[in-house]
Every structure is written in C-alpha cells, then in structure tokens.
Backbone as CSV, one residue per row, in Angstrom:
resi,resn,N_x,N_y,N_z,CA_x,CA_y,CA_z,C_x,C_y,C_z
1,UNK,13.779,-14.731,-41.326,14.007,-15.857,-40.419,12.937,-15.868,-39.338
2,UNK,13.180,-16.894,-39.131,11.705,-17.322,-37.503,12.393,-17.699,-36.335
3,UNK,11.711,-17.303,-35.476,12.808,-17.643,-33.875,11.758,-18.715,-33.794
4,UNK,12.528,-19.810,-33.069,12.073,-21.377,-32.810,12.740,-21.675,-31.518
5,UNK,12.438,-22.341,-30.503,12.587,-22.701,-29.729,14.622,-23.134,-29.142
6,UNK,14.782,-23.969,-30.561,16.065,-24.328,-30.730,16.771,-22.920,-31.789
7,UNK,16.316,-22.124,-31.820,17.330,-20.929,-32.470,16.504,-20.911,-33.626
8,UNK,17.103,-20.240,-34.970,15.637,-19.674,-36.261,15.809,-20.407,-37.297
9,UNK,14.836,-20.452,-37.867,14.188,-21.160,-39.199,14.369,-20.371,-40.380
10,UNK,14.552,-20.687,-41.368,13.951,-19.981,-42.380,13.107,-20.190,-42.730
11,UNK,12.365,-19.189,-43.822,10.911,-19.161,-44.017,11.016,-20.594,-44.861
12,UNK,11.438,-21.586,-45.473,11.329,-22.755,-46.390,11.335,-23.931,-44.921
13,UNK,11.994,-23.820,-44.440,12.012,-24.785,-43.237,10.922,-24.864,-42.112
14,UNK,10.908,-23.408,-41.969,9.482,-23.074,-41.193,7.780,-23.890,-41.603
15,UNK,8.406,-23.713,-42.926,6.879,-24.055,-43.773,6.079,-22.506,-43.712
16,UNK,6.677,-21.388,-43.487,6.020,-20.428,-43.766,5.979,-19.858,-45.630
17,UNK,6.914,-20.540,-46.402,7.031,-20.136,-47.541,7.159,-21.069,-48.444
18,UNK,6.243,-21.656,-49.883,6.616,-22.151,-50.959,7.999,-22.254,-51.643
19,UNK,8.512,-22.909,-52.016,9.653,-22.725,-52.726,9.493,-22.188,-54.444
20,UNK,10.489,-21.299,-54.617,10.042,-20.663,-56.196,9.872,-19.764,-55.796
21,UNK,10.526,-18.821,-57.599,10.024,-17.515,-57.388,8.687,-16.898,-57.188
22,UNK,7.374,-17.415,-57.195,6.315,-16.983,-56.912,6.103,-17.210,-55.366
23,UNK,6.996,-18.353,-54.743,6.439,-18.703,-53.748,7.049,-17.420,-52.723
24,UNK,8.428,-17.352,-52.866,9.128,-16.222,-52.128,8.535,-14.827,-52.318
25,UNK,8.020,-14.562,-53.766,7.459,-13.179,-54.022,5.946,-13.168,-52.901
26,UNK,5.190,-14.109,-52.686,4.080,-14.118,-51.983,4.273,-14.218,-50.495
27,UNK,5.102,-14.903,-49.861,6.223,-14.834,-49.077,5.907,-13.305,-48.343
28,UNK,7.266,-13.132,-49.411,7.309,-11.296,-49.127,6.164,-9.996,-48.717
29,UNK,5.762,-10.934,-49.830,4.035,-9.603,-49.693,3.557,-9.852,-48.641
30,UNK,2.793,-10.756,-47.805,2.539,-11.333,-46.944,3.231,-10.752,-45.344
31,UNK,4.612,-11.222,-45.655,5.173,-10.002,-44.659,5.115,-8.797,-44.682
32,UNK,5.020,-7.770,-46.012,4.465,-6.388,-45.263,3.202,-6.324,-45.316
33,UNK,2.479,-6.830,-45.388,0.854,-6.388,-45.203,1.000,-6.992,-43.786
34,UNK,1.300,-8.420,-43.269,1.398,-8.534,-41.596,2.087,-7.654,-40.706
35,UNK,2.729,-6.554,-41.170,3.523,-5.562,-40.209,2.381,-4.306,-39.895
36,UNK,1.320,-4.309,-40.409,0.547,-3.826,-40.007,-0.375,-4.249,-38.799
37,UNK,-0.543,-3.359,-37.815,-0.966,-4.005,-36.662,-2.362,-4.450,-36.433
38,UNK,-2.982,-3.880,-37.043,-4.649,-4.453,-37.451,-4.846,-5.705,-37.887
39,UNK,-3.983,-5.937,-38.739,-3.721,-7.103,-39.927,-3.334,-7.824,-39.315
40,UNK,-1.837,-7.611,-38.289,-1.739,-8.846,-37.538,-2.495,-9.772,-36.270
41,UNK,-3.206,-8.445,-35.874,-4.115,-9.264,-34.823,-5.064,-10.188,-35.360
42,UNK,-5.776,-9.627,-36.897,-6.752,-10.268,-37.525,-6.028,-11.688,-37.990
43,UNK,-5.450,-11.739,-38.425,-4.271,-13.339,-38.961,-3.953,-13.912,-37.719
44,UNK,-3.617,-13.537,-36.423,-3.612,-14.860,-35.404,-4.709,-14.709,-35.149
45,UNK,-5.904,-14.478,-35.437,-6.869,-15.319,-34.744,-6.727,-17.027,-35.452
46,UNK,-7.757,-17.599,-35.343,-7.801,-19.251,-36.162,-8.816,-19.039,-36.213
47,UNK,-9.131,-19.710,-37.585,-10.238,-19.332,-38.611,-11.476,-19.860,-37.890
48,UNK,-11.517,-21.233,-37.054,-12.634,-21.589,-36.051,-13.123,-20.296,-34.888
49,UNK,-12.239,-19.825,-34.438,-12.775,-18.894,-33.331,-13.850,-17.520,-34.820
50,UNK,-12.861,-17.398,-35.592,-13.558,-16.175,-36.684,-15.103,-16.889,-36.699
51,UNK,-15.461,-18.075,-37.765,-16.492,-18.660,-37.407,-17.411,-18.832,-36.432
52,UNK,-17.035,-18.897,-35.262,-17.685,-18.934,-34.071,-18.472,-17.489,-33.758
53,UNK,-17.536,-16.729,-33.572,-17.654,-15.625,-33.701,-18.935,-15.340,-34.452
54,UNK,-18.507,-14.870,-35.714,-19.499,-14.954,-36.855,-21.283,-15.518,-36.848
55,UNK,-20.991,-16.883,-36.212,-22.499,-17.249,-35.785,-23.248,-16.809,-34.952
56,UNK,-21.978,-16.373,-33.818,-22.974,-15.635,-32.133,-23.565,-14.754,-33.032
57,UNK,-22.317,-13.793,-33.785,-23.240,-12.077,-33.784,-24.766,-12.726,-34.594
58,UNK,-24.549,-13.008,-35.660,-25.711,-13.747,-36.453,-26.601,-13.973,-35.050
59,UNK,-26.426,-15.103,-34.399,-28.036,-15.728,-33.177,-28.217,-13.936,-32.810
60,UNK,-26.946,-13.521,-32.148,-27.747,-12.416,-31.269,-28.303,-10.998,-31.864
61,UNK,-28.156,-10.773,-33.730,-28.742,-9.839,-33.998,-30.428,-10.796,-34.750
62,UNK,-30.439,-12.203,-34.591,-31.566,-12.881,-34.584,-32.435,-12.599,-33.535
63,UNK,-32.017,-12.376,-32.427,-32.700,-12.718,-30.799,-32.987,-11.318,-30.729
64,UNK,-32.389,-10.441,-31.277,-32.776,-9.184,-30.944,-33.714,-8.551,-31.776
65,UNK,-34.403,-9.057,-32.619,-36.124,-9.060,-33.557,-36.833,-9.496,-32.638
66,UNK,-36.441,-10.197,-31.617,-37.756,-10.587,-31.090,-38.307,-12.169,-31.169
67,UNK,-37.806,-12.635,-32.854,-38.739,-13.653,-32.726,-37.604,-14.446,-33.707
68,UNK,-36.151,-14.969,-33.271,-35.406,-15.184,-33.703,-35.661,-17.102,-34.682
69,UNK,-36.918,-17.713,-34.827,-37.111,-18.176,-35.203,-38.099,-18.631,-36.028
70,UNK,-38.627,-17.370,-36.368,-40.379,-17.541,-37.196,-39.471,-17.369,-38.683
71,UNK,-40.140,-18.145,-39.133,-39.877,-17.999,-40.745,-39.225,-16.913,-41.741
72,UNK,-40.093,-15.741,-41.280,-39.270,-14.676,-41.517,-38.380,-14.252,-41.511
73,UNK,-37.984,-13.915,-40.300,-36.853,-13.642,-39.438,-35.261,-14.527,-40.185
74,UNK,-36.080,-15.796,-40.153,-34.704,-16.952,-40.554,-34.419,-16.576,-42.646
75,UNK,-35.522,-16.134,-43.160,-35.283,-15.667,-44.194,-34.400,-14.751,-44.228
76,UNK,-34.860,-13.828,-43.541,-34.078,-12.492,-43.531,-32.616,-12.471,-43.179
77,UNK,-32.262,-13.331,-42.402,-31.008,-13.699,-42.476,-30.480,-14.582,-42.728
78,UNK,-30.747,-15.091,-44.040,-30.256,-15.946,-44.571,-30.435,-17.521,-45.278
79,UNK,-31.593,-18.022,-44.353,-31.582,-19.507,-44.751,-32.344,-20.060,-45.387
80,UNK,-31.694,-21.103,-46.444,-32.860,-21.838,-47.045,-34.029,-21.715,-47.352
81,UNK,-34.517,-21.155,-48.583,-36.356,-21.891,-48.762,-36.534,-23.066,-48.819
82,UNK,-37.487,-23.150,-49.419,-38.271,-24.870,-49.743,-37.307,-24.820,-50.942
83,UNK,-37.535,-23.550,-51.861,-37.126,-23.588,-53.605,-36.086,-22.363,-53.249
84,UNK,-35.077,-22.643,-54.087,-34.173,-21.658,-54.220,-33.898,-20.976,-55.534
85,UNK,-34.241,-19.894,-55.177,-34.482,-18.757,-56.669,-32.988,-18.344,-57.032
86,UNK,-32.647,-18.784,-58.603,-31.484,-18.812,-58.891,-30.443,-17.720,-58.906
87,UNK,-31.715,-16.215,-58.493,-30.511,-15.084,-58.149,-30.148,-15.082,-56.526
88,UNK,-30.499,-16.008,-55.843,-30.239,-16.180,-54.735,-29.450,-17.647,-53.911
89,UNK,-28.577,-17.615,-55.145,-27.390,-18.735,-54.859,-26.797,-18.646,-53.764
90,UNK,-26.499,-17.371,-52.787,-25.701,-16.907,-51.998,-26.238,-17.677,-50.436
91,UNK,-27.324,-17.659,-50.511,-28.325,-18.762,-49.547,-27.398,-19.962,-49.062
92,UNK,-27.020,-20.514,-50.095,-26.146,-21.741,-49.757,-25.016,-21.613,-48.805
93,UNK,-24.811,-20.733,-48.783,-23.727,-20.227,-47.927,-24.101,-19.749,-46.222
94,UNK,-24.787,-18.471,-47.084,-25.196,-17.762,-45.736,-26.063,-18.832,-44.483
95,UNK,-27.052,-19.777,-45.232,-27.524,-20.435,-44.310,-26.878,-20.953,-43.457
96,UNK,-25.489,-21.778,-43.512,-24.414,-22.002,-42.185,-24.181,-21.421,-41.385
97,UNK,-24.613,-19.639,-41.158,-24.649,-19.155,-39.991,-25.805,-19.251,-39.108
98,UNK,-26.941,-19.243,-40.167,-28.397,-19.422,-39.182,-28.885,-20.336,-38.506
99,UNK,-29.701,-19.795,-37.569,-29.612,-21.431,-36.498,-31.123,-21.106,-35.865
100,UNK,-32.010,-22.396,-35.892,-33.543,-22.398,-35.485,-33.454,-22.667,-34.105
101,UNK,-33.135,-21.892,-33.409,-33.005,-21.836,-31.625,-31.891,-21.933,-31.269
102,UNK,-31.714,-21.741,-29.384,-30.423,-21.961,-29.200,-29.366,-23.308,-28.803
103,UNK,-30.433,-24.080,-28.969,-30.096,-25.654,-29.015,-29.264,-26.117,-30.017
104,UNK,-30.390,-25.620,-31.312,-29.247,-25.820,-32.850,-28.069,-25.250,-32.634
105,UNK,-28.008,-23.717,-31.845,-26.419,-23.160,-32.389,-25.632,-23.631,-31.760
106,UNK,-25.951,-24.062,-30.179,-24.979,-24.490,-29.728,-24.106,-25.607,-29.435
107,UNK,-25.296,-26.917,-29.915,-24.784,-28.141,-30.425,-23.527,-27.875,-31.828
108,UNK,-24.276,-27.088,-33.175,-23.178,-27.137,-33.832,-21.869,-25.904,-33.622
109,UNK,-22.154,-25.419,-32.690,-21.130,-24.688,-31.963,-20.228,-25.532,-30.998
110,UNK,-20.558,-26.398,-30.430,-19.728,-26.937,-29.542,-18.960,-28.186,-30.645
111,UNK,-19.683,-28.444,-31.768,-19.088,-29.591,-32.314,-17.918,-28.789,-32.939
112,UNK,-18.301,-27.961,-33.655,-17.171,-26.601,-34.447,-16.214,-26.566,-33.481
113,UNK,-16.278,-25.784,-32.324,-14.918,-25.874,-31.372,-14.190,-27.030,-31.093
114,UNK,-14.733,-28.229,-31.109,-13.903,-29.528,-30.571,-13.214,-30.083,-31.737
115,UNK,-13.704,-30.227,-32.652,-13.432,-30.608,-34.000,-12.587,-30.018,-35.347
116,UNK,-12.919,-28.338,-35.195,-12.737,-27.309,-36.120,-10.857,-27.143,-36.114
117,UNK,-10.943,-27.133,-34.718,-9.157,-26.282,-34.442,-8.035,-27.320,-34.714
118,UNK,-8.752,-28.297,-34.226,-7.313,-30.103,-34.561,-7.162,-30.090,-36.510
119,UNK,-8.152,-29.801,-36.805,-8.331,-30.061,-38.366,-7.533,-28.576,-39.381
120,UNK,-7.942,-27.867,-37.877,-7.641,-26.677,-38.833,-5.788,-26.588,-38.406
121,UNK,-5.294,-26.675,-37.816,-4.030,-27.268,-36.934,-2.977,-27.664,-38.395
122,UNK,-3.808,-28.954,-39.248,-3.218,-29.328,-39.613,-2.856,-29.123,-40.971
123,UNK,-4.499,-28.667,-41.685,-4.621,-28.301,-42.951,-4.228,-26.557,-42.797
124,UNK,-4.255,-25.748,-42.081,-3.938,-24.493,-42.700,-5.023,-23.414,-42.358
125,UNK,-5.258,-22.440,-42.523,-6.340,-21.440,-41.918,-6.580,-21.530,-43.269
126,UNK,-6.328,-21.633,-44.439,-7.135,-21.478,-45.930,-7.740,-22.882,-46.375
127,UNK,-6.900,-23.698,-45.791,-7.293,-24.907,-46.623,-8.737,-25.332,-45.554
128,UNK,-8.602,-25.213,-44.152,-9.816,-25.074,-43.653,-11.312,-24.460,-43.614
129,UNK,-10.832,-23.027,-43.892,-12.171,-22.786,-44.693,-12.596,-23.207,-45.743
130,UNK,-11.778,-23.351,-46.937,-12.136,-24.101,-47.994,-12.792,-25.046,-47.403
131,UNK,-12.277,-26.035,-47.014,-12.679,-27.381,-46.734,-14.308,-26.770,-45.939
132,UNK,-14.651,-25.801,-45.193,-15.583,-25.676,-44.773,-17.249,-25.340,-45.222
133,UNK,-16.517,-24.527,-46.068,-17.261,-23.866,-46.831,-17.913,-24.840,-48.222
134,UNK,-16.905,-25.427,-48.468,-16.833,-26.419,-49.313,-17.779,-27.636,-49.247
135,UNK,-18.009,-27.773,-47.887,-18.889,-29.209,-47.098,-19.872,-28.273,-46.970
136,UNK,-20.279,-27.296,-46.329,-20.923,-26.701,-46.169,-22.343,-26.273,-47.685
137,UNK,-21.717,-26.071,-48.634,-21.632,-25.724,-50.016,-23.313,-27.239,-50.706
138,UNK,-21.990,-28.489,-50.282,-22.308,-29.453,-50.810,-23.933,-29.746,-49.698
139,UNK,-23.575,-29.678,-48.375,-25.166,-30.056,-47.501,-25.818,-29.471,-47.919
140,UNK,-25.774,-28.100,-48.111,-26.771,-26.981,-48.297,-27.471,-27.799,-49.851
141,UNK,-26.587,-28.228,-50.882,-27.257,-28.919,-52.417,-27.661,-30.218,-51.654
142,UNK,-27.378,-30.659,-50.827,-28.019,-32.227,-50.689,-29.349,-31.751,-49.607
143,UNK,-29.587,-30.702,-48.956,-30.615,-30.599,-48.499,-31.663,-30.412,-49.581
144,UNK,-31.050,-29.257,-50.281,-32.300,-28.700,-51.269,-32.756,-30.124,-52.080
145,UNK,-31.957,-30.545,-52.535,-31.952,-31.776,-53.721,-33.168,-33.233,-52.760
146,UNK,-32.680,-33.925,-51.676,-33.412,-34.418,-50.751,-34.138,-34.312,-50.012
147,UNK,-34.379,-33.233,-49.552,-35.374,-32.893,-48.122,-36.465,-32.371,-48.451
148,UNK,-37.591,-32.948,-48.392,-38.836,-32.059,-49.216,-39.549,-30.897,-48.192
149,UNK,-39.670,-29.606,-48.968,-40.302,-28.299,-47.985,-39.450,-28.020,-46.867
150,UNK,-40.056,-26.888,-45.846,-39.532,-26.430,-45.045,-38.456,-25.562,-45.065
151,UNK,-37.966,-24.597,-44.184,-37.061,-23.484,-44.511,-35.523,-24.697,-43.804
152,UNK,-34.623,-24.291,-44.489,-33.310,-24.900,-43.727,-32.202,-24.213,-43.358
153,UNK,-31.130,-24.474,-42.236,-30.497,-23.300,-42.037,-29.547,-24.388,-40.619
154,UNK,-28.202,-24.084,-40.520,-27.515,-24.602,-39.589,-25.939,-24.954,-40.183
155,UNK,-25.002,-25.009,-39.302,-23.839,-25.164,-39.742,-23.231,-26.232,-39.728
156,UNK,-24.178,-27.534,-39.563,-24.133,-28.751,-39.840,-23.429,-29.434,-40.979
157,UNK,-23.916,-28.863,-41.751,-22.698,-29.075,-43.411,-21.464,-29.287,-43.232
158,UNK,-21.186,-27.976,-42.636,-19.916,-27.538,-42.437,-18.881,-28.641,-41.601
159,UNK,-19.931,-28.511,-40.531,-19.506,-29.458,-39.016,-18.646,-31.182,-39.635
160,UNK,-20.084,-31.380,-40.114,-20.439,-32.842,-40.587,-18.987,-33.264,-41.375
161,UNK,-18.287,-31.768,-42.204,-17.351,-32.207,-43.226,-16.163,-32.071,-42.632
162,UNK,-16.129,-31.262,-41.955,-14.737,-31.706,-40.927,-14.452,-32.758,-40.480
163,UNK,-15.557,-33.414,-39.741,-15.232,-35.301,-39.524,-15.766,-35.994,-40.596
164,UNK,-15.556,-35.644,-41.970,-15.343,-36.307,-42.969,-13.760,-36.426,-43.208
165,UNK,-13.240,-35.055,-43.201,-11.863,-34.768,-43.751,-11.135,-35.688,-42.359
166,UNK,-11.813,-35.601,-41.137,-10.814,-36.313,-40.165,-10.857,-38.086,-40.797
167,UNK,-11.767,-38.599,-41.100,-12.155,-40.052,-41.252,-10.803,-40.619,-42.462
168,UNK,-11.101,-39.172,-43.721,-10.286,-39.182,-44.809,-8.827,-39.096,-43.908
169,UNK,-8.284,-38.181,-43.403,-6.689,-38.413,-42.882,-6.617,-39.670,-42.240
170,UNK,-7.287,-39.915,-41.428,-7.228,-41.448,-41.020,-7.171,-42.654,-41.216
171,UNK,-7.477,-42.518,-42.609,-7.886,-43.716,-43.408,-6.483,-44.200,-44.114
172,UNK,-6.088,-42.619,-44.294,-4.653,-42.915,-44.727,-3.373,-43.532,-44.297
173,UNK,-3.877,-43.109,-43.205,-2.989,-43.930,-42.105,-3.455,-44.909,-40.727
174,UNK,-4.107,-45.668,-41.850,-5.195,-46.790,-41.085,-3.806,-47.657,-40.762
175,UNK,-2.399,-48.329,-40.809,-1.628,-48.700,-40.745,-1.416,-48.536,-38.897
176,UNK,-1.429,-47.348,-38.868,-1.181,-47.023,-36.997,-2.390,-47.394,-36.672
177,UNK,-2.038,-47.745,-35.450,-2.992,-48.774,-34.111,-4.134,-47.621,-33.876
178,UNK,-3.208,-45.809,-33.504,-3.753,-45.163,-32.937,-5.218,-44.563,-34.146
179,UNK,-4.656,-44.597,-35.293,-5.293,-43.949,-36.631,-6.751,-44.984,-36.760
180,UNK,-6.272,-46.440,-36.502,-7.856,-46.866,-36.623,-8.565,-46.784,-35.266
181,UNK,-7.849,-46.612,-34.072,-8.893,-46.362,-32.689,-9.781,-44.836,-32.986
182,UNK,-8.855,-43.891,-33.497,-9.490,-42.699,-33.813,-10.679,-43.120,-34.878
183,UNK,-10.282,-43.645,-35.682,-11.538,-44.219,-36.954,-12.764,-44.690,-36.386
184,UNK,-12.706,-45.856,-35.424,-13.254,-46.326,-35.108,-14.442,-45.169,-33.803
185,UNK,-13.753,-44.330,-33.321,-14.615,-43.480,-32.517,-15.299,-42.535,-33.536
186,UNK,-15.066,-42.428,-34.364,-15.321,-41.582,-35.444,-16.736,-41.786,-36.157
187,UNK,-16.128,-43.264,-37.070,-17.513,-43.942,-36.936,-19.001,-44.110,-36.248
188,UNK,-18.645,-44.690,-34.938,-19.315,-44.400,-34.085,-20.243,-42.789,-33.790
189,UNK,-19.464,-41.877,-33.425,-19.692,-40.561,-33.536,-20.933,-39.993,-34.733
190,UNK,-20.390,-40.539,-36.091,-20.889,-40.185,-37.047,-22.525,-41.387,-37.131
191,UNK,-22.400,-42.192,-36.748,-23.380,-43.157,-36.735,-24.944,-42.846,-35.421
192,UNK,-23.767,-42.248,-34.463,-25.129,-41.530,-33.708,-25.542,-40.605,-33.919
193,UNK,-25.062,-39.969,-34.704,-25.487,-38.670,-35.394,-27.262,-38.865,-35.978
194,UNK,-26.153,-40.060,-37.392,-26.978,-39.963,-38.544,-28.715,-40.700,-37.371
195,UNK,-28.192,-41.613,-36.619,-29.205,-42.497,-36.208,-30.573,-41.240,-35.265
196,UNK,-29.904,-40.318,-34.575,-30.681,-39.347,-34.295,-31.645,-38.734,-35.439
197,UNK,-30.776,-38.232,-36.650,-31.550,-37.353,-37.637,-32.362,-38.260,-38.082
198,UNK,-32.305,-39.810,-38.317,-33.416,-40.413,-38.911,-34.738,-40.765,-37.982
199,UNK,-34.038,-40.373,-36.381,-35.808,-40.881,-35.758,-36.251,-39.491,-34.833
200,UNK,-35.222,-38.547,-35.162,-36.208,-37.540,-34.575,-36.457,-36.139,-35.319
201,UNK,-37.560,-35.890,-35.650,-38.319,-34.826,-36.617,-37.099,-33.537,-36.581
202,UNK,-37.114,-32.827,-37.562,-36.497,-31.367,-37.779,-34.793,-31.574,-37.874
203,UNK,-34.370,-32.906,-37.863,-33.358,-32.656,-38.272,-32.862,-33.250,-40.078
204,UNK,-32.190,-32.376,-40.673,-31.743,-32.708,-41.860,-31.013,-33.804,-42.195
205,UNK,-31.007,-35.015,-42.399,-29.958,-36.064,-42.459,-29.226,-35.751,-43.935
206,UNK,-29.970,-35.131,-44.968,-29.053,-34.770,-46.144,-28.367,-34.158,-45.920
207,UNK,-28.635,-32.662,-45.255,-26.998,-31.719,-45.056,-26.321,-32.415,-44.306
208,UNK,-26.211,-33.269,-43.990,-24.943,-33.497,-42.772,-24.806,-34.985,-43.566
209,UNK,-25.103,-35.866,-44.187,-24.926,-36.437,-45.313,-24.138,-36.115,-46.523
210,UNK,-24.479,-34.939,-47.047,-23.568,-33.963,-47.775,-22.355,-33.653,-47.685
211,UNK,-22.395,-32.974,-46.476,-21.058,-32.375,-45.941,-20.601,-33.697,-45.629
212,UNK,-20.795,-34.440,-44.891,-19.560,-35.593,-44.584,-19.187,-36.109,-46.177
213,UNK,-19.820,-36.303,-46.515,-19.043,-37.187,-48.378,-18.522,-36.007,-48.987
214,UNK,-18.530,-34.267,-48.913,-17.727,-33.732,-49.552,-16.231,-33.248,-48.714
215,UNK,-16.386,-33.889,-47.128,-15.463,-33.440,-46.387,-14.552,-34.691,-46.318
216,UNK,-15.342,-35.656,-46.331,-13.867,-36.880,-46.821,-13.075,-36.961,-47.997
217,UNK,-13.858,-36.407,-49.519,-13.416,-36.340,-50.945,-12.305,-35.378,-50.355
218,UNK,-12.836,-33.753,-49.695,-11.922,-32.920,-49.987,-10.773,-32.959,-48.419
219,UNK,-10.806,-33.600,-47.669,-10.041,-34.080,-46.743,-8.640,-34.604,-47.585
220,UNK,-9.352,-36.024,-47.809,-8.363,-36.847,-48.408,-7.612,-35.964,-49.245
221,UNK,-8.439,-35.159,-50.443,-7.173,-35.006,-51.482,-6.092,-33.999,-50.702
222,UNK,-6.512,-33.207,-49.623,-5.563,-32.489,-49.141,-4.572,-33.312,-48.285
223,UNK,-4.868,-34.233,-47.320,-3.917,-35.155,-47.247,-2.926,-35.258,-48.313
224,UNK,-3.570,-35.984,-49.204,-2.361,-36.693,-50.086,-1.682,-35.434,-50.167
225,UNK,-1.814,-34.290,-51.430,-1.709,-33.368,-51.592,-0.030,-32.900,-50.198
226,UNK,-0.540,-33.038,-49.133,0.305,-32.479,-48.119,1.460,-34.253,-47.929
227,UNK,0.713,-34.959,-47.740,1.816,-36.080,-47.605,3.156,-36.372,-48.841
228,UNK,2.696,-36.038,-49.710,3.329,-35.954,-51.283,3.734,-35.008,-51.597
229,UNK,4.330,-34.277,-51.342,5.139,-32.926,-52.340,5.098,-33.183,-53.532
230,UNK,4.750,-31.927,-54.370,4.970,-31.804,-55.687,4.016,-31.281,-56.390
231,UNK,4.484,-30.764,-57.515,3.443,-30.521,-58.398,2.280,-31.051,-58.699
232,UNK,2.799,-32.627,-59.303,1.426,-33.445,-59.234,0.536,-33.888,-58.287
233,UNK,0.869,-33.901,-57.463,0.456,-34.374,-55.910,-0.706,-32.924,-55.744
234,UNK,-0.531,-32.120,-55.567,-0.932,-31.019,-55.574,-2.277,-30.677,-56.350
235,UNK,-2.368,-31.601,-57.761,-3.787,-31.651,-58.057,-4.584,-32.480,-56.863
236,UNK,-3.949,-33.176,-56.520,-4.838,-33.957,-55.808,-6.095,-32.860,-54.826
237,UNK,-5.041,-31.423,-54.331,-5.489,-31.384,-52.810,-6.860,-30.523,-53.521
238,UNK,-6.337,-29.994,-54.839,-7.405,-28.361,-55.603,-8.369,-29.877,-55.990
239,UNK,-8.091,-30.954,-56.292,-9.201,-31.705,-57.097,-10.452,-32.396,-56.149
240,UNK,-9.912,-32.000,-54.975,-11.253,-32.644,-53.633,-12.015,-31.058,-53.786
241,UNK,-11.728,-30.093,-53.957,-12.602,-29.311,-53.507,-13.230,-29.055,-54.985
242,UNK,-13.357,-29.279,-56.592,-13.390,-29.096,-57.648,-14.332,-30.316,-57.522
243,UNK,-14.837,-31.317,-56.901,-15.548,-32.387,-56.938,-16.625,-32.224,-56.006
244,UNK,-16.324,-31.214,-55.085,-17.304,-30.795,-54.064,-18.137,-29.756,-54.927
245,UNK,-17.358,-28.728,-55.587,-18.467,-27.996,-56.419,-19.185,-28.427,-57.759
246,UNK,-18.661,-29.634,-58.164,-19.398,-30.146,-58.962,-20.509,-30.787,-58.688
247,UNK,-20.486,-31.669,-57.529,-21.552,-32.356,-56.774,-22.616,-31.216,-56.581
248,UNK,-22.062,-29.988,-56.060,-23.018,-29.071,-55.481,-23.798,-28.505,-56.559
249,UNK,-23.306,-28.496,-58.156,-23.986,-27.549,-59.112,-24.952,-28.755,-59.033
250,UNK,-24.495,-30.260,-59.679,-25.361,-30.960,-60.174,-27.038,-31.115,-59.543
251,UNK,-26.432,-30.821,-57.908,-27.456,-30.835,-56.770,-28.445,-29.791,-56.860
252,UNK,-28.084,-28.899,-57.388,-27.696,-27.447,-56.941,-29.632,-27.378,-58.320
253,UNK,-28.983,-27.637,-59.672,-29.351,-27.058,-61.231,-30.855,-27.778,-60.990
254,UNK,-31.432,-28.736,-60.682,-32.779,-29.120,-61.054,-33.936,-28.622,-59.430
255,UNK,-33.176,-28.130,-58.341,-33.971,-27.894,-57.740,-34.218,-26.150,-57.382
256,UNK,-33.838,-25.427,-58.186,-33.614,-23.721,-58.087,-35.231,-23.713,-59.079
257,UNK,-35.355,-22.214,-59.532,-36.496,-21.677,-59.824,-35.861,-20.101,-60.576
C-alpha cells in the first residue's frame, strides 16, 4: 500500500503497478531492490537532473584538458565525425553529452531543465529517456545524413524531441482552449529556433530537425498508448519509438564507412 494524502492506495490505484501476473511479479521485485538504500536514493532522483548531471561532469572533465574544444578533445569524448565508422555506432549517442563551449551547454542545459521535468512528470522516468535518447538517436542520423563535414556534438536532438513529444500531447487535445495556447507558444518557440540555425553559422538545423519529428512520432504514440488502456493501445506507445529507430538506421546505413 501507499500513504496518500487522503489515507493509502494500492499499488493498482497508485499507478505504481501493472495489472497481471507479470505486472504484480515486477511490482514485487522492484520493491525489494528499492529497500536498498543506495538504490533508493538513485530512483528519486528524475531522470532530467541524472542527465544534467551527466553533461556538467562531461564539460568539466572537457575543460580540464585544457582545450575543451579543439577537435580532438571533442573526439575523444565522444562526438560526431564528418564520416562515421561503422564500429563506432556508439557516437550517436555519446555525442548528446558533448558540447563546443560553454554557451552550447548551457543553452541546451537550460532548455533540458525547463522542458525535460513537465514531460518527464508525465510520461515516466523510462518512457522519458526513451523518448530522449530516441530523438536524440534520430538528430544525431539526420545530422550525419544532411549536414556536410565538420565534427558534431550537443544535446539538441534530445532537447528538440521533447518539444516534439510536447506539440504531439497537445495536439491531442487541441479541443481545450488551454492545449492550443500551449501549441501555439510552442510553435512559435520551435520556429525561432529553426529561424536562428538557418541564418547563423555552426548551428545544426538537421539534429534539431530530427529530434523534433522523432519526438512528436514518439510523443504521440505514448500519449495515445497512456490515454487508451489496453493491450492494443499499447502498440501504439513501443511503435513511436520502433519508427524512430528505423528512421535512424535508414539515416544512419549510406552515410557510415
């Protein structure tokens, strides 16, 4: 049971537990591995602060070479070539922590905090990274695939697909007054974005292009997915992120080495 404000929940009411025997058996497990006290401090954090986190140490064991933005350096931890050598798929990833000064990190650092925790609030500490990683996944293939030369690296992907997935919940419930005022700032938001990356040098308009079209696909299906109970409903939420990695191979297969 869960203590609640008005007296306790059970774990089905709570929304802490699936229904079914797998759901209760996972349930269970879940509770003794959280009775460990390590474990539990690590599980309340929210997966945005982990991220955040994650990027400082990244800038500040960058800054501490010396020359946290020469080519090298940004290799070495992580980001983007021009060509991506196919035993080094892992690039796609890692590059979302690296950041070409402290301007880059902290723009997509401040967008991550404002943006990251409402989204993550609603979808889940798993379904958020997914969803992150996921957008993230897809910029990183729409950079390589579009952007000719240069090393790339930033958590823009990522960023970009969170106010995809917000545009996608919204859309759904374009019906409320409040759902299209949010849309409508959204828009906007996303429009000064893109209008920056197209007139001023060094920024990527494909990754953040990317990530927004794989963060609305995989937004939405988790919406539905969560608005709809059920089995079937439920492909919906696994089939936004199964469309994000398809986009990403297709992106992905003619520009590697």
């Amino acid at each position: 049971m869960h203590p609640a404000p008005v007296g306790i929940h059970c774990p089905v009411c709570a929304g802490k537990m699936r229904e079914g025997t797998l759901g209760e058996a996972a349930y269970r497990a879940r509770v003794r591995v959280e009775r460990v006290p390590q474990v539990r401090r690590l599980t309340a954090l929210s997966a945005t602060k982990v991220l955040l986190g994650a990027n400082l140490i990244v800038a500040l064991l960058m800054f501490a070479t010396g020359a946290p933005t020469s080519p090298r350096t940004l290799l070495r931890f992580g980001a983007l070539p021009p060509v991506l050598d196919t035993g080094e798929w892992w690039r796609l990833f890692t590059a979302m922590f690296v950041h070409i000064g402290p301007a880059h990190l902290l723009f997509n650092m401040y967008a991550l905090w404002l943006f990251g925790q409402a989204i993550e609030q609603r979808f889940g500490k798993l379904r958020f990274l997914a969803l992150y990683f996921g957008s993230g996944l897809v910029g990183s293939a729409a950079s390589l695939a579009f952007t000719e030369g240069g090393i790339r690296a930033g958590a823009s992907g990522g960023v970009f697909g969170i106010l995809g997935a917000f545009i996608g919940v919204y859309l759904q419930h374009r019906d409320n007054v409040g759902a299209r005022s949010q849309l409508t700032s959204l828009f906007f938001l996303v429009g000064i974005n893109l209008f920056f990356g197209f007139t001023v040098p060094g920024i990527d308009n494909s990754a953040h292009l990317g990530g927004l079209a794989a963060g609305l696909v995989i937004g939405s299906g988790v919406e539905v997915s969560m608005r709809r109970p059920g089995g079937a409903w439920r492909v919906a939420g696994v089939g936004g992120y199964l469309v994000a990695v398809i986009i990403a191979i297709v992106l992905i297969a003619p520009n590697t080495v």
